[in-house]
C-alpha positions as CSV (number, residue, x, y, z in Angstrom):
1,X,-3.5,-27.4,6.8
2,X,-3.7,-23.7,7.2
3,X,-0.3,-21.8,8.6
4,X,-0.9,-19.4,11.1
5,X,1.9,-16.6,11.3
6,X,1.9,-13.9,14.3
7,X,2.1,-10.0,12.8
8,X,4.4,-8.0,13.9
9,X,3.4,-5.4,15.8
10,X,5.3,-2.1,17.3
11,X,8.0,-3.2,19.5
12,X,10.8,-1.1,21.6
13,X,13.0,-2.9,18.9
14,X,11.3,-1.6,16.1
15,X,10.7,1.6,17.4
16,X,14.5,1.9,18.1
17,X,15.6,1.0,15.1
18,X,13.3,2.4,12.1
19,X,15.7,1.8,9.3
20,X,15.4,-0.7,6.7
21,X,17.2,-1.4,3.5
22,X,13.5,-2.3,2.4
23,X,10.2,-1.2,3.0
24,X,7.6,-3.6,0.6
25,X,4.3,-1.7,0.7
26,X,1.7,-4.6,0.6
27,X,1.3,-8.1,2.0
28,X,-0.2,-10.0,-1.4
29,X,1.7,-12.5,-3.6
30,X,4.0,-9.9,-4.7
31,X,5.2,-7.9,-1.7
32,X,5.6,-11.2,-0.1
33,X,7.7,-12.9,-3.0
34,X,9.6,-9.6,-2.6
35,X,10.3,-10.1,0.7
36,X,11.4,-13.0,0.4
37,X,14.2,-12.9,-1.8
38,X,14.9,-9.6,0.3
39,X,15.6,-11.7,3.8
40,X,17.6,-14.6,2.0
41,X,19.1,-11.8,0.7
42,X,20.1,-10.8,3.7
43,X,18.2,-7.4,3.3
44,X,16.7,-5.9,6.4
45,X,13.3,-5.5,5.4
46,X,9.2,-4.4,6.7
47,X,6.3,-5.4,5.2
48,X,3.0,-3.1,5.6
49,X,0.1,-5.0,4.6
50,X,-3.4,-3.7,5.0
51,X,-4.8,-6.8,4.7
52,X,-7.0,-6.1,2.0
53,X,-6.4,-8.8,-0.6
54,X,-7.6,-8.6,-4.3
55,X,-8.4,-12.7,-4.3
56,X,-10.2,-12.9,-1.1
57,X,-13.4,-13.5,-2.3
58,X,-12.7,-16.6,-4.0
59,X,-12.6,-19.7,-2.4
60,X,-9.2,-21.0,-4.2
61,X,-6.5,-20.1,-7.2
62,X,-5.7,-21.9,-10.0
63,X,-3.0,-22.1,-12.6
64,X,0.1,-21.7,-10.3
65,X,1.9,-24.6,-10.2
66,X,1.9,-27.1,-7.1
67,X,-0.7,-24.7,-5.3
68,X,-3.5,-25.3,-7.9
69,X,-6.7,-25.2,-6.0
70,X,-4.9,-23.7,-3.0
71,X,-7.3,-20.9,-0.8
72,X,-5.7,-17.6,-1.0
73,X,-6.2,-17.0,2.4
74,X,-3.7,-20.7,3.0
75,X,-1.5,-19.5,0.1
76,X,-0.8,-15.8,2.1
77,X,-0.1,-17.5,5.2
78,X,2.5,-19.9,4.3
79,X,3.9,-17.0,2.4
80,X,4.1,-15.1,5.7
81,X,5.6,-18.0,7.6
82,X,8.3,-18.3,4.7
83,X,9.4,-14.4,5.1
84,X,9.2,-14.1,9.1
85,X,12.1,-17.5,8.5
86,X,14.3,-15.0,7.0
87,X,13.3,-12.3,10.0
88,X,11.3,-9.9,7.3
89,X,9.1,-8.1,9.6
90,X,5.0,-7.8,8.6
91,X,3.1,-5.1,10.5
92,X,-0.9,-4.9,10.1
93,X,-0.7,-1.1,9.1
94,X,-1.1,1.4,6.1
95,X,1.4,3.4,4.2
96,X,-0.3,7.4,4.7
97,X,2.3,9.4,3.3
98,X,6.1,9.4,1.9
99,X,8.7,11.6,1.2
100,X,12.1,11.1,-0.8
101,X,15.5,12.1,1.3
102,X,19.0,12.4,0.6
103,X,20.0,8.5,0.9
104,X,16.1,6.6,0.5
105,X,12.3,7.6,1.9
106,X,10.4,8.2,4.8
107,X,7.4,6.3,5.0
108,X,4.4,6.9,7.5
109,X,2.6,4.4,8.9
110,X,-1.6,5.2,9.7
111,X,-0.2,4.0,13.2
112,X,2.1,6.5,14.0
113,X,5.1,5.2,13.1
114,X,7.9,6.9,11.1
115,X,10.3,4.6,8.9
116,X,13.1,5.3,6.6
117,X,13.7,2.9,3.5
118,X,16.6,3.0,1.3
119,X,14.0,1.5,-1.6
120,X,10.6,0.6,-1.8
121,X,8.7,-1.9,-3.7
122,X,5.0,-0.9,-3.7
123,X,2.6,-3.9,-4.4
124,X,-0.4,-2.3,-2.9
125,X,-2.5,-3.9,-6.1
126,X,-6.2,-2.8,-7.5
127,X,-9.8,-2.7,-6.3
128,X,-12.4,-4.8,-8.3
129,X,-15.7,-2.3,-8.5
130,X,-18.5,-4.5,-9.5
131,X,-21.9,-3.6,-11.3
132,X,-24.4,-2.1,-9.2
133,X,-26.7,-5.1,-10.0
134,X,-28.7,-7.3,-7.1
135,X,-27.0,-10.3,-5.9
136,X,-23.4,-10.1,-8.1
137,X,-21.0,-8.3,-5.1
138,X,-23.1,-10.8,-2.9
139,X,-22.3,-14.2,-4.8
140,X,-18.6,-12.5,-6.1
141,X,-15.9,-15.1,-6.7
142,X,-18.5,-18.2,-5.8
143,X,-20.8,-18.4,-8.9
144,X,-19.8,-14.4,-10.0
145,X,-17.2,-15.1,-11.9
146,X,-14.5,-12.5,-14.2
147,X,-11.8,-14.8,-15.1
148,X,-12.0,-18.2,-17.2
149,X,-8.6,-18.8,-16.6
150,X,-9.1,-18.6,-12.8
151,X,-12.4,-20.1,-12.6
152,X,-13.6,-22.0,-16.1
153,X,-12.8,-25.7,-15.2
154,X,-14.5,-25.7,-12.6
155,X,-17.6,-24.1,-13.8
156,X,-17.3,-25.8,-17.3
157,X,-20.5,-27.0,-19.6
158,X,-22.6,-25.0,-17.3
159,X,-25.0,-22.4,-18.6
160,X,-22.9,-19.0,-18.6
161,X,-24.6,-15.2,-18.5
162,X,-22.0,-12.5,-19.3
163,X,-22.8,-9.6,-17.9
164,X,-21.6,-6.6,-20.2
165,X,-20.5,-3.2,-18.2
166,X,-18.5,-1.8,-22.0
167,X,-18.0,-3.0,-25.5
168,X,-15.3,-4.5,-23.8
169,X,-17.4,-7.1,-22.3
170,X,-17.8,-9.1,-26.2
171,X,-14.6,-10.2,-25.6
172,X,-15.3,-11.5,-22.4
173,X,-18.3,-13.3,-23.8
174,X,-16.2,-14.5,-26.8
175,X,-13.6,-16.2,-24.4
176,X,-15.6,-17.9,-22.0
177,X,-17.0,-19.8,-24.9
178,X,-13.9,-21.7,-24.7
179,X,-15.6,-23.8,-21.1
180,X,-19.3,-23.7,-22.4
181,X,-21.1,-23.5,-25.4
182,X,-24.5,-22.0,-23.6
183,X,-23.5,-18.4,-23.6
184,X,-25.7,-15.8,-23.2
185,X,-24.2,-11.9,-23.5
186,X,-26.8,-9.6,-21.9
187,X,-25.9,-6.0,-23.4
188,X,-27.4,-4.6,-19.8
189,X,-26.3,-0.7,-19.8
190,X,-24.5,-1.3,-23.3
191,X,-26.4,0.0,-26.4
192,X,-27.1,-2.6,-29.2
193,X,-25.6,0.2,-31.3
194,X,-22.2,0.3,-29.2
195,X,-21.6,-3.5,-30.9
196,X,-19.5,-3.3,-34.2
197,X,-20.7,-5.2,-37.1
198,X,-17.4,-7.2,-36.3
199,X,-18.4,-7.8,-32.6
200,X,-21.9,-9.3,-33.6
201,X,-21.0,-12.0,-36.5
202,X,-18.1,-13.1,-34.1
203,X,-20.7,-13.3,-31.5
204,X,-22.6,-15.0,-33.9
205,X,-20.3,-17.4,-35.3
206,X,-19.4,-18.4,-31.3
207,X,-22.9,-19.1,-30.6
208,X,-23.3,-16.8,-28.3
209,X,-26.7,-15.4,-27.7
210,X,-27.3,-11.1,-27.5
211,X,-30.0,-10.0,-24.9
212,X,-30.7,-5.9,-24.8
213,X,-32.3,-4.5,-21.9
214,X,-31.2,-3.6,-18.4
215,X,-30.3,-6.0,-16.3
216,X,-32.4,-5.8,-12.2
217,X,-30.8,-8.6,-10.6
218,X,-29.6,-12.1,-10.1
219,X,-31.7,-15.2,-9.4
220,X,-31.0,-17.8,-6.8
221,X,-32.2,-20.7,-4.9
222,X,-30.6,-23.5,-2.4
223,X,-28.1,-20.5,-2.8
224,X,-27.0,-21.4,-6.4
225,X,-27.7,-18.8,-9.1
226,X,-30.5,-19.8,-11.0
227,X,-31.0,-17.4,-13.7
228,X,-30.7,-13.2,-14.9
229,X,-33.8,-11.4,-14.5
230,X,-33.9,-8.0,-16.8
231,X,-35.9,-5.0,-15.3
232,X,-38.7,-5.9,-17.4
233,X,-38.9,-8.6,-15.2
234,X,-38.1,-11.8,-17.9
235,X,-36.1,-14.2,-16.4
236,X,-33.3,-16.1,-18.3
237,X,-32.0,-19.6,-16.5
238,X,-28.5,-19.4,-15.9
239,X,-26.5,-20.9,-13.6
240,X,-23.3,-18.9,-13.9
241,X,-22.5,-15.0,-14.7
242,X,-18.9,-13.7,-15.6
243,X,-18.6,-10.0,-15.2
244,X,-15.8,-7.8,-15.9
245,X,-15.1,-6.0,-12.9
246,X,-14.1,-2.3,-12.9
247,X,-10.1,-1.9,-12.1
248,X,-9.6,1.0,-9.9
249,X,-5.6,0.5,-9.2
250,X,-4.1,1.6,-5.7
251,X,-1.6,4.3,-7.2
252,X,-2.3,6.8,-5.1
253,X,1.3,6.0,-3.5
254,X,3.1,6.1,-6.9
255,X,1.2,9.6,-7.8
256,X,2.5,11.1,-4.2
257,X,6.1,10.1,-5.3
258,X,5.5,11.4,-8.7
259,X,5.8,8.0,-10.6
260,X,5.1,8.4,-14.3
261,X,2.0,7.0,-15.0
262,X,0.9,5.1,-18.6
263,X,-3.6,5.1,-18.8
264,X,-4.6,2.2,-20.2
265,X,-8.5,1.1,-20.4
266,X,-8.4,-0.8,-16.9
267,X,-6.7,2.2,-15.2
268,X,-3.6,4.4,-14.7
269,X,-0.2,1.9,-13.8
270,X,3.3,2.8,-13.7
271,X,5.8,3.1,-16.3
272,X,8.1,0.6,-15.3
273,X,11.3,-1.4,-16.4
274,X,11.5,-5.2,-16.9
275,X,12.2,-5.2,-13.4
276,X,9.5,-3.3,-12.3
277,X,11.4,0.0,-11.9
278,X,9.3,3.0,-12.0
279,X,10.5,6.3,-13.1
280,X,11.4,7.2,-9.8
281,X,14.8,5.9,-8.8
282,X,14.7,3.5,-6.0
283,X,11.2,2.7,-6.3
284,X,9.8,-0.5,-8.0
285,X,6.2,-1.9,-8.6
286,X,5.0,-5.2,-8.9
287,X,1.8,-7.2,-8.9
288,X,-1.2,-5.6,-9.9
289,X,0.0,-2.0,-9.1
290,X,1.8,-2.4,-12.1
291,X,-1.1,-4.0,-14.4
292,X,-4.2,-5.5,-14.6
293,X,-3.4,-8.8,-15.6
294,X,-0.9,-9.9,-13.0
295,X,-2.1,-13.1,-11.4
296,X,-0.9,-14.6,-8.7
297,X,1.6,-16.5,-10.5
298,X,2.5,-13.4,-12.4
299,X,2.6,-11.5,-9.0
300,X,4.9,-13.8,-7.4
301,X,7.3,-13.6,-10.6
302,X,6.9,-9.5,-10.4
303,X,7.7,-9.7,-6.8
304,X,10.9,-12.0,-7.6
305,X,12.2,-9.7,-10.2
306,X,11.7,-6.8,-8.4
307,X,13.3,-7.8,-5.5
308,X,16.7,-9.1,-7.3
309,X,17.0,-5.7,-8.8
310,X,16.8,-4.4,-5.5
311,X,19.5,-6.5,-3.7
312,X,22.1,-6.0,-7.2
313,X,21.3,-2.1,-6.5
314,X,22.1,-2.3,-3.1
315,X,25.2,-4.1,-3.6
316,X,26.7,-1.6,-6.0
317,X,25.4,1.4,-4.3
318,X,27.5,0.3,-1.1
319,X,30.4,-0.8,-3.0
320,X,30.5,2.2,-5.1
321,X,30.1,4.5,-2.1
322,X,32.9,2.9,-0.6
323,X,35.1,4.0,-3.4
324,X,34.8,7.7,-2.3
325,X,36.3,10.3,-4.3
């Protein structure tokens, strides 16, 4: 059963009273775990969720445990149910600018609103570019696949096409092996030369099969792929492609606040603590705005940890402000 949840929206309460211990910038896994350990603890916290979540393509999640098969879209409502319980507030908005003050931040909303926050937790995640290719943003998270982990079981002993956008993408091919034995890595944009002698006798030794040549497009009928056609216009049967998307991480926030940043070779993510503390007191990430590999499981965890910090902050802030001088 799907939970339906009502978003806040700007009321004469919220607009008298703009002031939040909290301000989680993102509605995924981990701005809502963050939240809510926030409300149970107590914590006066907003949630600004643009609604733009990385899993949304796909159809369910798997690998967290007790929600294994779950849709994302089902798994995002309950979690918005669970945090409105604990009177966290959600608004449908987007975080355009914010400014460190004396005691926290201001944070501006794209719909006119003005908060303050005495911390933040920004969870606004990553954006998947795909391959300019026919027919692989079209069938994306259905039989366009990028994680074996997420998606294997269910595809297992089917024929698999890996779709290689960097050198990068041999490892890709290599794991997937681990559901299917009929793997096919077609080199597409990436140069036989750009292999290592390394990369081809492990390909070799998987059984993994090395096509050159451009990639034009996918095939499909009864809306299943059917098979990889190169631009010389050979056609290979497949019936599943994994791709390795592009990660283009959301940090534009963290840059604005002037969050150290590490650049690793899926993007530019915060230096952060085991907590999730960035370099920037009073501001934590979690999710995918701190990494590429958070799933959802890991982003519910981030969200957890970052959020306990937050209240044991909090806590000895105030009490140590109340010892004065």
């Amino acid at each position: 059963m799907t939970l339906a949840v009502e978003v806040v929206t700007v009321t004469e309460k919220t607009q008298n009273s703009e002031r939040y211990d909290v301000v989680v910038v993102g509605g995924g896994t981990a701005g809502l775990s963050a939240a809510l350990t926030l409300g149970r603890a107590r914590r006066r916290t907003l949630v600004v969720d643009a609604g733009e979540p990385r899993n949304a393509p796909a159809a369910h999640m798997q690998g967290y445990l007790s929600r294994d098969g779950m849709p994302p879209a089902e798994f995002l409502a309950a979690g918005r149910a669970e945090i409105a319980a604990y009177g966290v507030e959600l608004v449908r908005d987007r975080v355009v600018g914010v400014a460190g003050e004396r005691d926290g931040f201001t944070v501006e909303l794209a719909g006119g609103r003005t908060v303050g926050a005495r911390r933040l937790v920004v969870a606004t995640g990553l954006k998947d570019e795909l391959p300019a290719v026919d027919g692989v943003a079209e069938r994306f998270g259905r039989d366009v696949l990028h994680c074996p982990f997420c998606h294997g079981w269910e595809v297992r002993d089917e024929r698999f096409g890996v779709l290689a956008s960097s050198p990068l993408s041999v490892h890709q091919a290599l794991m997937v092996t681990g559901w299917s034995d009929d793997v096919t890595l077609f080199l597409h944009t990436v140069g036989e030369d750009e292999l290592s002698d390394q990369d081809l006798r492990r390909l070799a030794a998987a059984g993994v099969k090395v096509v050159p040549g451009e990639v034009a497009g996918l095939v499909a009928e009864d809306d299943r792929i059917t098979g990889v056609r190169l631009a010389d216009g050979t056609v290979h049967e497949r019936s599943v492609v994994f791709v390795a998307p592009r990660a283009v991480p959301r940090n534009g926030l963290l840059r604005e606040l002037g969050a150290e940043l590490t650049q690793t070779p899926f993007g530019a993510y915060p230096v952060v603590d085991p907590t999730g503390l960035t370099s920037v007191p009073g501001v934590w990430a979690a999710g995918n705005a701190m990494g590429f590999a958070e799933q959802v499981v890991h982003a519910a965890s981030g969200g957890y940890r970052a959020a306990s910090a937050i209240v044991g902050d909090l806590i000895m802030s105030d009490v140590d402000a109340g010892l004065g001088d």
